[in-house]
C-alpha positions as CSV (number, residue, x, y, z in Angstrom):
1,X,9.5,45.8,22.7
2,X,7.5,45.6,19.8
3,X,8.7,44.7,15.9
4,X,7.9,44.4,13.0
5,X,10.3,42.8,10.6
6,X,9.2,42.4,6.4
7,X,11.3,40.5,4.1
8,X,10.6,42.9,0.7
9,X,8.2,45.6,0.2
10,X,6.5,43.9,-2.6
11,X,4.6,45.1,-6.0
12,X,2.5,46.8,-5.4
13,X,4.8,48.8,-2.9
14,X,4.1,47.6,0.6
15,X,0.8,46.1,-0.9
16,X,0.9,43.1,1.0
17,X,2.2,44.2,4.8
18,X,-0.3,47.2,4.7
19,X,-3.3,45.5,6.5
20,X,-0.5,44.1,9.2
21,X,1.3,47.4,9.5
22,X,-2.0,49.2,10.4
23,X,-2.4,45.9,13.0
24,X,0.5,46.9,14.5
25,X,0.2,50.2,14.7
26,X,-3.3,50.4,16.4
27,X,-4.1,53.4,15.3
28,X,-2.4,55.5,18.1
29,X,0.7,56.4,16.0
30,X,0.1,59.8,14.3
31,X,3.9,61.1,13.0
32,X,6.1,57.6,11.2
33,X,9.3,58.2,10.5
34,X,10.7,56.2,7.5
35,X,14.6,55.8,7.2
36,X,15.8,55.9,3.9
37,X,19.8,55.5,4.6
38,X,19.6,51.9,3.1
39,X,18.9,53.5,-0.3
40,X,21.9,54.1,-2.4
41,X,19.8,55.4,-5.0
42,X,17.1,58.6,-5.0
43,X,16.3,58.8,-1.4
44,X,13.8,61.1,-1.7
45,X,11.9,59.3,-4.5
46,X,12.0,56.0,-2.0
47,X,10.5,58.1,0.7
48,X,7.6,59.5,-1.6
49,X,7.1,55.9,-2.1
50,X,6.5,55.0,1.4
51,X,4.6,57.9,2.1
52,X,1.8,57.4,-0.5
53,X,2.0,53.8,0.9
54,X,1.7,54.8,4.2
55,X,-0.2,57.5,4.7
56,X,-3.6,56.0,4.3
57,X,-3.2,52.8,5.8
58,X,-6.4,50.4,6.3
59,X,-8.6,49.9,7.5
60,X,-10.1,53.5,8.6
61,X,-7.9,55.3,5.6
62,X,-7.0,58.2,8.5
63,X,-3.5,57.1,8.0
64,X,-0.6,58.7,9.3
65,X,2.2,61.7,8.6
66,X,4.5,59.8,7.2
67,X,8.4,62.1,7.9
68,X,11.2,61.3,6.2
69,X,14.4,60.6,8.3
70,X,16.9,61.5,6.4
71,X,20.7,60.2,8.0
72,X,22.7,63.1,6.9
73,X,20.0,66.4,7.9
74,X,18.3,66.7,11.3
75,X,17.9,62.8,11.8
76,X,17.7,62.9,15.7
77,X,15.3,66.0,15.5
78,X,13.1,63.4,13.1
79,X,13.2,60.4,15.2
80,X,12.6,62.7,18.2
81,X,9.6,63.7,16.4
82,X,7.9,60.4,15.7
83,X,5.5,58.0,17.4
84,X,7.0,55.1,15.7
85,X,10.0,54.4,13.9
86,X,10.3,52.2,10.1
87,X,13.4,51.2,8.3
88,X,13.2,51.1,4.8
89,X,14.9,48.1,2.3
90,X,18.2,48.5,0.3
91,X,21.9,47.5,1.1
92,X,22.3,46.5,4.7
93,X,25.7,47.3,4.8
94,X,25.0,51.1,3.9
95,X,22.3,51.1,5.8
96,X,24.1,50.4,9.1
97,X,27.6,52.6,8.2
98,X,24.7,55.5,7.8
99,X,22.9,54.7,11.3
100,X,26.3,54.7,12.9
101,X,27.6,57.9,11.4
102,X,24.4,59.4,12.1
103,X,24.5,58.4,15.9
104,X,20.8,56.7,15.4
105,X,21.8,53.4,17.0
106,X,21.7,54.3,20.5
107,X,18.0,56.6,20.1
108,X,17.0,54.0,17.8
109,X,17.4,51.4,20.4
110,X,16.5,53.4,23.9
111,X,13.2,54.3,21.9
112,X,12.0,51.1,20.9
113,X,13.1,49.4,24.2
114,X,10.4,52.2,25.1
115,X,8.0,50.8,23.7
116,X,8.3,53.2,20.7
117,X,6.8,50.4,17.5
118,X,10.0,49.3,15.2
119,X,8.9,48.0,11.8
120,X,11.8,47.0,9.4
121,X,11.8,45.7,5.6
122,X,14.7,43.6,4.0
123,X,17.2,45.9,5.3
124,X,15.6,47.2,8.2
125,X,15.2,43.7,9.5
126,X,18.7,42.9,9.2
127,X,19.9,45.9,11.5
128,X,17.1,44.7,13.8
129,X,18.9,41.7,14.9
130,X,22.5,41.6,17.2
131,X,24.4,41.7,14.0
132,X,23.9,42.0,10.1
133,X,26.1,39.0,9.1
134,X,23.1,37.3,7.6
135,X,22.6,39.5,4.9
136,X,22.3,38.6,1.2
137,X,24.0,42.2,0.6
138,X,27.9,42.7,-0.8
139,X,29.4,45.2,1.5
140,X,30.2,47.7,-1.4
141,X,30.9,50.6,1.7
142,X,33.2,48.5,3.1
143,X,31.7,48.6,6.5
144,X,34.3,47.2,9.3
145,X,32.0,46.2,12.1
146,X,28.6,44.5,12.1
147,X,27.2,44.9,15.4
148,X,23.5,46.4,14.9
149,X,20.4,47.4,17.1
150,X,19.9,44.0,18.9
151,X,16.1,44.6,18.8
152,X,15.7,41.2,18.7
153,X,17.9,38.2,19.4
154,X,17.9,36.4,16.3
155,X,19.6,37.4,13.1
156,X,17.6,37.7,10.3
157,X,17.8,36.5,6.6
158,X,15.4,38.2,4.4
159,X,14.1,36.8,0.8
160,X,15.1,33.4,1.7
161,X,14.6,30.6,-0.7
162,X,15.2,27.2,0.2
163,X,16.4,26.2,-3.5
164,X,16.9,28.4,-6.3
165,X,16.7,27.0,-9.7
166,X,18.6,29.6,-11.2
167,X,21.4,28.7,-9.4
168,X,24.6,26.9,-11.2
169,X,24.4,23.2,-9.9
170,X,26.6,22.6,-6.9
171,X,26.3,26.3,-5.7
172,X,26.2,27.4,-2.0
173,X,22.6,27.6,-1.0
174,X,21.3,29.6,1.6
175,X,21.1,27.0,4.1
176,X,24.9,26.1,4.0
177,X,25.4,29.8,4.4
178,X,23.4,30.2,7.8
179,X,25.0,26.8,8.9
180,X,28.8,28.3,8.5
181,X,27.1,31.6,9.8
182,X,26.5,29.1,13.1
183,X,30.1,27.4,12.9
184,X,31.2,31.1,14.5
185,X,27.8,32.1,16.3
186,X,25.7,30.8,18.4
187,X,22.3,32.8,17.9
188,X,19.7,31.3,15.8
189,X,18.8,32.7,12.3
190,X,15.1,33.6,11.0
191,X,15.1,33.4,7.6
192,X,12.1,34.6,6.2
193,X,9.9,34.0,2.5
194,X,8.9,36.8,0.4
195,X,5.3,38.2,1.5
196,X,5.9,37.0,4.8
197,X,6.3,38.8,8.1
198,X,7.8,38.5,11.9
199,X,5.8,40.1,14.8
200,X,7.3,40.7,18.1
201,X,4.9,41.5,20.6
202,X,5.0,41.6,24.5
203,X,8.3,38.8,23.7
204,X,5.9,36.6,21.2
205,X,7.3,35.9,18.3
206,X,4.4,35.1,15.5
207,X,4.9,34.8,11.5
208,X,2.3,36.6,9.8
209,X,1.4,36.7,6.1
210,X,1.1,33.8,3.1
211,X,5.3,32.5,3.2
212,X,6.8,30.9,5.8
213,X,9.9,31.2,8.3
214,X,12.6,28.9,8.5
215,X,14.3,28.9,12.3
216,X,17.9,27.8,12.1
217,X,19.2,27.1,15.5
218,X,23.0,25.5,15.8
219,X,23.3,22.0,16.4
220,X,19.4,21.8,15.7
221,X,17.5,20.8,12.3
222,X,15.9,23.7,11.3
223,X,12.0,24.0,11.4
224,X,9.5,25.5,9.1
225,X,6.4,27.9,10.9
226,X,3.3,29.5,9.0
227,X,1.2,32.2,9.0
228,X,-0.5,32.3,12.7
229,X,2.5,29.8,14.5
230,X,4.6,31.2,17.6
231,X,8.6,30.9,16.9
232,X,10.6,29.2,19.3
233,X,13.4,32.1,20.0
């Protein structure tokens, strides 16, 4: 399979995971669907977003017809349509209740285990892993099962920040998070810096871009990897 996971978009939007995009893409996608089900805001407004984005990526400037998948009109007609599949950011939660209701899971899944390229952004890399419990997101839809597309299988935890200094002294931090997250399960956790990305590739695992990636494995002190190293899951 080959994935793509982004932990944010980024200002300018998508700015910084264009050149690696068009990497990824090699130039033989012509039709990308973006999902916009995370969204609980304009939908259409976040696709226009992506599609000026997208739609001239570097380095030839061809770009590609960027479709908008929308969960709720046509969306396996969409998907059924595209060379490649990407999974816009918002609330994971959402974004997963929608995919369900949708019945995307499943096409999602058998297209990318066809080789069909996956590329997922905050969101979109949570649902890309066996299960979304790594989120940062509140489950405001009060979704009742967590189970995702098992793309990959490591969970994902996007945005991560070792410390935060706006945090109130003595607070949870991220790490003691993943570490009760592996008191119940046993798969390890990528947890991923801003401007920062996670290939997949032929089953190599490589971070791209100018964060890093922290792999949290249970029973195991986690390790730190940089742009260019392979990761160990």
């Amino acid at each position: 399979m080959r994935v793509l996971l982004i932990s944010n978009s980024g200002r300018p939007f998508l700015e910084h995971a264009r050149p690696h995009i068009s990497d990824f893409l090699g130039g033989a996608v012509k039709r990308l669907a973006f999902v916009t089900a995370a969204s609980l805001g304009d939908e259409v407004a976040y696709y226009q977003r992506a599609q000026a984005a997208l739609g001239s990526l570097p380095p030839d400037g061809i770009g590609v017809q960027v479709l908008h998948l929308r969960w709720d009109t046509e969306p396996l007609a969409t998907l059924e349509r595209a060379d490649a599949v990407f999974v816009g950011g918002g609330n994971t939660y959402a974004l997963l209740k929608r995919l369900r209701e949708a019945k995307l899971l499943e096409p999602i899944r058998a297209r990318v285990q066809a080789r069909m390229p996956y590329i997922g952004s905050s969101a979109g890399s949570n649902v890309a892993g066996p299960r979304i419990l790594t989120t940062n997101d509140w489950n405001v839809v009060a979704l009742e099962a967590f189970d995702a597309l098992g793309l990959v299988p490591f969970n994902i935890n996007p945005h991560y920040r070792e410390t935060d200094p706006t945090m109130a002294p003595g607070s949870e931090t991220r790490d003691d998070r993943i570490i009760e997250y592996h008191t119940v399960w046993e798969n390890p956790v990528v947890a991923i810096e801003e401007g920062t990305i996670v290939r997949v590739d032929g089953g190599v695992v490589t971070v791209c871009g100018r964060g890093r990636v922290k792999v949290f494995a249970r029973g195991v002190a986690p390790r730190w990897f940089a742009n260019g190293e392979r990761l160990p899951v």
